[in-house]
Each structure stands twice: as C-alpha cells, then as structure tokens.
N, C-alpha and C positions, 0 to 999 in steps of 0.2 A: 427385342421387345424391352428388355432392360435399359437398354443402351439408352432408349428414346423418354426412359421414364423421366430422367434428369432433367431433361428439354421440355417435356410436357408440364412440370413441376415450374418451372422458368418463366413457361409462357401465361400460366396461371396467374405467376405473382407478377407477371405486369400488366394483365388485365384487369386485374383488382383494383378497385377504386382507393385511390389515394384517400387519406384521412385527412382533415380539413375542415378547419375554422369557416361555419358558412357565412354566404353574405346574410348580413342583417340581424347575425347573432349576436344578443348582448352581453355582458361581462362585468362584473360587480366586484370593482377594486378597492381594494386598503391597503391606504399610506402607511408606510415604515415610517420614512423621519416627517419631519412637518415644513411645511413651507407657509410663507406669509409676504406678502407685501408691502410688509414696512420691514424687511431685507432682501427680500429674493431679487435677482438681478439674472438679466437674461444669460442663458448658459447654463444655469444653478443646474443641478441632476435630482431628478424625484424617482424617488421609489418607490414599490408600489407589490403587491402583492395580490393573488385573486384567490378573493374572498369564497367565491364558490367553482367549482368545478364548470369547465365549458364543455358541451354537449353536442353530438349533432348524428344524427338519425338513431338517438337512444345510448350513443357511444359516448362515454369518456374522451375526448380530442386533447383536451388540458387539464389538470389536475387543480386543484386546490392550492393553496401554499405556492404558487410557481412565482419564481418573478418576474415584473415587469418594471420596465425603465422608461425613464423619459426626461426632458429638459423643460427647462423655463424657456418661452418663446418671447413671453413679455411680461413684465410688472409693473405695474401701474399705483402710486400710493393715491389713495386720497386726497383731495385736495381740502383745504382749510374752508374758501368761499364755496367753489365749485368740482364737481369733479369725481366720479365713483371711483373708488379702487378696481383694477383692474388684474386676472392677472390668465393669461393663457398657456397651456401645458400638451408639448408632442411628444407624447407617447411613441417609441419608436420599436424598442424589442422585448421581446418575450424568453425566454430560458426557459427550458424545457428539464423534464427529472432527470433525463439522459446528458446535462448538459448543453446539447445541441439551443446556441441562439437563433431565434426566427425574427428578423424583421415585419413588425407589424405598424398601424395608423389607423386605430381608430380614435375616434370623436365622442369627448362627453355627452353625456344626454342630460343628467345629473349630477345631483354633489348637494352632501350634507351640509345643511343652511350655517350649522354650529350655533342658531338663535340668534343670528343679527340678519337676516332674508338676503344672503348670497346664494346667486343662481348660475345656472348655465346662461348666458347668453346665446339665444337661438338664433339671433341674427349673426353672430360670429362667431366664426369658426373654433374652436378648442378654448374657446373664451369665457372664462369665469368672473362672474360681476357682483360686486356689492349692493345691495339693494340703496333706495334711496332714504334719507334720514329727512324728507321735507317738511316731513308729519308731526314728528317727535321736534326738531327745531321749534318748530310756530308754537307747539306747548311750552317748547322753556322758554321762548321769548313769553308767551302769555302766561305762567306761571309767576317769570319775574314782574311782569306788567301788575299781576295781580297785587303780588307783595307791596310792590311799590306802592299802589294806591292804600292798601291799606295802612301801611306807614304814615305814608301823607297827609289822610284823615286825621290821622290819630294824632299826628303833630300839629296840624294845622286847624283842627277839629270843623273843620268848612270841604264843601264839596272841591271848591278850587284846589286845595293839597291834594286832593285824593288825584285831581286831574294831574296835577305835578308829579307829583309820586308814582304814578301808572307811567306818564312820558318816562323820565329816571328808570324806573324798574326795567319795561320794555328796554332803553337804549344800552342798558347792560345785559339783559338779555341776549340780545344782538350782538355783543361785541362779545361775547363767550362764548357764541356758537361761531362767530367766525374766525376764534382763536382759537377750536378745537377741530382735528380732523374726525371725517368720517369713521364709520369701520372698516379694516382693511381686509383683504382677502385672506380668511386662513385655512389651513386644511390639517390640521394633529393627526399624530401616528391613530392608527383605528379608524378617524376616516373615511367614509365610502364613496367613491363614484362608480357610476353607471356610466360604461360606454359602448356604442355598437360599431360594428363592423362595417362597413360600407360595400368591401369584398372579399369575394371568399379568397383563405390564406392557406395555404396545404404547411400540412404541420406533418413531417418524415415520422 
C-alpha cells in the first residue's frame, strides 16, 4: 500500500491542470527604455514590464514586475507632405520569477496617446499610428492667412492689402507645415499598453 502511494501521488500531478495564460486574457505593460520613430529601426529590442499581475480562474499565472521582450517589426517617420508615423512591435517572450523564458504573441489593443492621438491601429496587426495633424495644419495655415490680412490692411489701409496679405500669410503657412514633420510614434519608460492574448499559453 505504500509502495503505490508514490504512483498515486504521480498520477495526481499529471492530471492537474496545467497553469495557463488563457485565451483572450488581457495584460497591461510598461516600457522600461523608450522607443520612438524618428530612431527605432527594425530589430531595435523593447522592453517591457507587466504592470499588473495576470490571472486566470482567480490564480496568480504571472506576477507583476515580470519581464517582457520584444522587437521593432517596423518604423515608420512621419512624413513632411504626407504620411503618419508608423511604428509595429512583436512581443515574443515573457521571463518568469523562476527565470524560466516562455514564448508568447500577443497583439496591442491599446497604447498611451502621450497627447498627440497615437493609436493602435485595428486594421493592422501589432501596429501603432500617429494620429492625423489635418486639423491643426488648416488652423496654422488660416492663422498665418489671418495675420497676413491684417498686416496688409494696415499697410495698405484698403481691403485689396488685406486680400494681399491673407494670400502671403496663408502661402507661408503652407510652406511651414510642409517643412515640418508630423508627430512620431513614441512610447517613454512608464508607458502603458494593453495587449491580449489570442491563445491560451501554459506557463510551467
């Protein structure tokens, strides 16, 4: 009866469900170093940290603090005329307290704007996007247009300057927004994304 304890004990711990990252659990990371797109270059390495503990049927699965890694897939700057910064990031492993590295692939869902409206891109895959500046352009063009007209009045003191002046203002407008780029993609240590899981990951 002894004998068989060992084996009954054996047969226990391999029926036991494995512990396991489920499918469709989500995961709220913070960047260690920082990345941006007016440097990162595909290959770059991102680091990353999880910011809260992952969970799954009430258990602890992943700790806090643990790390995680990943590359630069693409970077994209801004373009001067046309063109959002781009920049995508694969997430590949996870480190565990024991050491133990587990390969993992999940996908952003989110990512801190940092105030200029960078987003996930949901149309592509691990894909982070600058928001668009189209809004804020036509104000500085029409800002300078304004100046302009009022210059022109004033020098000219007739409605025709003012017309002069507003053309002038606007075409320097114009040609300062298309000698400035957008905002690039960034992401500073502290940092946070949301990514989820796609499937479930058995964590030893």
């Amino acid at each position: 009866m002894l004998m068989r304890l060992p084996v009954l004990l054996l047969s226990i711990a391999f029926l036991a469900p494995a512990a396991e990252i489920p499918q469709g659990a989500h995961a709220l990371l913070r960047m260690v170093n920082s990345i941006s797109t007016r440097t990162a270059k595909e290959g770059d390495y991102v680091y990353m940290k999880t910011a809260t503990p992952i969970v799954d049927n009430g258990q602890i699965v992943v700790p806090a603090e643990s790390y995680v890694q990943g590359v630069v897939a693409k970077s994209t700057r801004s373009g001067k005329v046309k063109g959002r910064a781009q920049l995508a990031i694969r997430i590949e492993t996870l480190t565990l307290a024991s050491g133990q590295v587990i390969h993992i692939a999940p996908h952003p869902v989110a990512v801190d704007s940092e105030g200029t409206g960078q987003h996930v891109n949901p149309g592509k895959e691990n894909e982070i996007e600058q928001g668009s500046d189209t809004g804020k352009d036509a104000a500085r063009v029409g800002e300078f247009g304004g100046a302009g007209a009022a210059l022109g009045g004033i020098t000219d003191r007739a409605w025709t300057g003012a017309g002069i002046g507003a053309g002038v203002g606007a075409g320097v407008g114009t040609a300062i927004v298309l000698l400035t780029r957008g905002h690039e993609v960034e992401l500073r240590p502290g940092s946070t994304m949301d990514v989820v899981f796609e499937r479930a990951i058995p964590v030893p």
